[in-house]
Legacy VTK file of the C-alpha trace (Angstrom):
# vtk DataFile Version 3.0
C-alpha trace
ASCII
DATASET POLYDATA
POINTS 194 float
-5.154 -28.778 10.183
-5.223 -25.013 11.341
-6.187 -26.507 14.917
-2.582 -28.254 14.631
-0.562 -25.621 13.160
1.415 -22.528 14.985
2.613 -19.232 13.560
5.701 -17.892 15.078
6.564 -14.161 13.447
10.120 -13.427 14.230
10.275 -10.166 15.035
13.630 -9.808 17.494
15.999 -8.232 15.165
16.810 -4.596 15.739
16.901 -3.039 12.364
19.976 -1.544 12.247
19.961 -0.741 8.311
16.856 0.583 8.942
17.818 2.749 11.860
14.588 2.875 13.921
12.592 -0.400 14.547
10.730 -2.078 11.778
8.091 -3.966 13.449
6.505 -0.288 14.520
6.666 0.992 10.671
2.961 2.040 9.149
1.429 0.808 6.480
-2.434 1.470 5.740
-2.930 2.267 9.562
-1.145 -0.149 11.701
2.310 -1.129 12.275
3.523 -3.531 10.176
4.195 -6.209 13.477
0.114 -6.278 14.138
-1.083 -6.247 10.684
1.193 -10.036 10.633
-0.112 -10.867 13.767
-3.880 -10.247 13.193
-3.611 -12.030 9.449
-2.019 -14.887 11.147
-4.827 -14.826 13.992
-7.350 -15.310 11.288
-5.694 -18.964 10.396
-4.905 -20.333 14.222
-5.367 -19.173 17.936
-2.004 -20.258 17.926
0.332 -17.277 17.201
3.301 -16.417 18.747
5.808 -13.612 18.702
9.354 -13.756 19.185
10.406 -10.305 20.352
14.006 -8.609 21.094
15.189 -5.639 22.745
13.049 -4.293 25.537
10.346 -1.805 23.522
7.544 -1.011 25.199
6.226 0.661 22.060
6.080 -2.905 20.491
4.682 -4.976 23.378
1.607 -2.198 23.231
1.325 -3.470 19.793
0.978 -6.996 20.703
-1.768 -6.774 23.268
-3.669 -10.185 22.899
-0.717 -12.218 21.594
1.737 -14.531 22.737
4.872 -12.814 23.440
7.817 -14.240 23.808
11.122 -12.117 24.888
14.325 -13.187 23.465
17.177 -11.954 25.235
20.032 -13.667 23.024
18.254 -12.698 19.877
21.687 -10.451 19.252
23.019 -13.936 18.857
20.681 -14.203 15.364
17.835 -15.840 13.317
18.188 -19.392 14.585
18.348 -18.085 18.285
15.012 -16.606 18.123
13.501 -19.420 15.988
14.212 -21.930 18.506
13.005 -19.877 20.920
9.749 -19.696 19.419
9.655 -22.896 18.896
10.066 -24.205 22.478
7.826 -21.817 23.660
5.157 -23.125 21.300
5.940 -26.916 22.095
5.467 -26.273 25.652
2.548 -23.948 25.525
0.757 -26.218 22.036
2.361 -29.714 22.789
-0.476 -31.362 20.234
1.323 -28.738 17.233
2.380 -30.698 14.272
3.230 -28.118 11.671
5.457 -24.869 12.193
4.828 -21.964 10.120
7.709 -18.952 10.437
6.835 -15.401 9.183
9.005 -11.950 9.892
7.101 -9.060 10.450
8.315 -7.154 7.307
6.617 -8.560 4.418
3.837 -5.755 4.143
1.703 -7.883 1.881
1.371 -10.802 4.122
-2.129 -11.884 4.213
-3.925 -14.634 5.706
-4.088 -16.126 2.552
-1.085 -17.093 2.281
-0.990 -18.781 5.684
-3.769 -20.648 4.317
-2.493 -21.413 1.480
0.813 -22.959 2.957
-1.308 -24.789 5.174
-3.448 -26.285 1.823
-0.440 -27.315 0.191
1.057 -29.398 3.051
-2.697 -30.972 3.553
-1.879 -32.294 -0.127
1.824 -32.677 -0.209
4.061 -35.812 1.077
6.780 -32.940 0.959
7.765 -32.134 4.783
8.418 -28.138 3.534
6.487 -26.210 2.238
7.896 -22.470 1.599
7.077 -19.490 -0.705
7.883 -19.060 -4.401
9.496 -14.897 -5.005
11.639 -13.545 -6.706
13.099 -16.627 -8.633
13.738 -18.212 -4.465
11.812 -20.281 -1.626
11.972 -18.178 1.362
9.338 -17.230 4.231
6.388 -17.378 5.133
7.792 -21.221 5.167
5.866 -24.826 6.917
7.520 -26.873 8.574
6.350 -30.306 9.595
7.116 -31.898 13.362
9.488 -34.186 11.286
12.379 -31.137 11.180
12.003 -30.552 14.731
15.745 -31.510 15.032
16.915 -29.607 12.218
15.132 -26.578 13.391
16.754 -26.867 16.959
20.565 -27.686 15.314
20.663 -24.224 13.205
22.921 -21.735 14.821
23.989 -17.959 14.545
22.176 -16.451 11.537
20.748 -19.660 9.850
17.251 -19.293 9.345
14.544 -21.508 7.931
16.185 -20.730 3.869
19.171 -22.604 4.847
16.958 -25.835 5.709
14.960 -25.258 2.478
17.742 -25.393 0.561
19.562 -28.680 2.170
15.860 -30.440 1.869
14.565 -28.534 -1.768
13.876 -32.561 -2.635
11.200 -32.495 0.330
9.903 -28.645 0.034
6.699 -27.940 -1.533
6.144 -24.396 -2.581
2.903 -21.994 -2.763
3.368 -18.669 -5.345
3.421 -15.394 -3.063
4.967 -12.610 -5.933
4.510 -10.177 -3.254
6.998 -11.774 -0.722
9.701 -10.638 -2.572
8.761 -6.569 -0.682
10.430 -6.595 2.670
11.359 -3.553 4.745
14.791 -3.195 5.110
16.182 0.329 4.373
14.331 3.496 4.828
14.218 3.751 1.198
12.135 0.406 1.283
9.940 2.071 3.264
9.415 5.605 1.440
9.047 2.893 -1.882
6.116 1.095 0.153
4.551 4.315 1.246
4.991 6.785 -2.143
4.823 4.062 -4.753
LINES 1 195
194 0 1 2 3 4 5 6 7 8 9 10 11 12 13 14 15 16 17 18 19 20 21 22 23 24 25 26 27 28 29 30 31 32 33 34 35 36 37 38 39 40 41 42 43 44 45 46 47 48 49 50 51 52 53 54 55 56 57 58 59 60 61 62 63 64 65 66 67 68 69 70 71 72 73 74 75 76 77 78 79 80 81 82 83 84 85 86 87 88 89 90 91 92 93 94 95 96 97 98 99 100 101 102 103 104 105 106 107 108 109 110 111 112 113 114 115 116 117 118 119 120 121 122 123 124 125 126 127 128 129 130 131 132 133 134 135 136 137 138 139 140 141 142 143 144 145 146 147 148 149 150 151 152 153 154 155 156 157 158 159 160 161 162 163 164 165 166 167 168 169 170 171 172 173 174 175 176 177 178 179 180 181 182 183 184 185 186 187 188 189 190 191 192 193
């Protein structure tokens, strides 16, 4: 199923807690934007990126990769996730499963790419998300059967708000580690002096 599945890493938002952009943050030698994008390159040639402001810094990152600019991305998370979305439907029209990922997670892995992907092969469920943190959140699959749902969220819904409405139809994979994302420098100085 790899072959029918697409990874789109939202990575649009401007880090404004953080105070300098997130997806360019180190963490054992690259930025934290291409270590995502080269786990999730390992699963499918179908990766995507949904980028915001006008960096050049990141698109020098994302040599090789699909990059798609979202200019209302101020607009938030569900503005960018359609976005990718489109893009992929036009550019993978045979893609049957969605997986979303942000670029902040440091211990993403293509493991658990795969592993979402396993699940769904075995699950009726149309959702399958990952277990943190006592919550279902991202990396998250979604099946071509929320296609509508995906395009109706507005504003700053994101993929936890349709997890939640469907928990009867979400499957989840264990990913302990999800629960580390980067949003405050003193995230990051915990990440790089444990």
């Amino acid at each position: 199923m790899e072959d029918q599945t697409a990874i789109i890493i939202l990575a649009a938002g401007n880090s404004s807690r953080l105070g300098e952009p997130k997806q360019l943050l180190t963490y054992k030698g690259k930025s934290l934007l291409r270590h995502t994008a080269d786990e999730a390159s390992l699963v499918t040639s179908k990766v995507l990126i949904v980028t915001g402001e006008e960096n050049p810094e990141i698109a020098e990152q994302l040599t090789g990769f699909h990059c798609i600019p979202n200019e209302n991305w101020a607009e938030g998370m569900a503005s960018s996730l359609k976005t990718g979305l489109q893009e992929t439907l036009q550019r993978f029209p045979e893609t049957v499963q969605f997986i979303f990922t942000v670029c902040d997670q440091p211990f993403i892995s293509a493991s658990v790419f795969k592993a979402l992907i396993e699940k769904k092969n075995t699950s009726p469920k149309g959702i399958v998300a990952s277990a943190y943190a006592d919550t279902l959140g991202v990396p998250v699959l979604f099946s071509s059967s929320y296609l509508k749902e995906l395009f109706n969220l507005n504003g700053q819904e994101g993929a936890r708000k349709l997890i939640q409405r469907y928990r009867d139809d979400t499957a989840s994979v264990p990913f302990e580690q999800g629960s580390w994302d980067i949003d405050t420098p003193e995230d990051y100085q915990k990440l790089i002096n444990p």
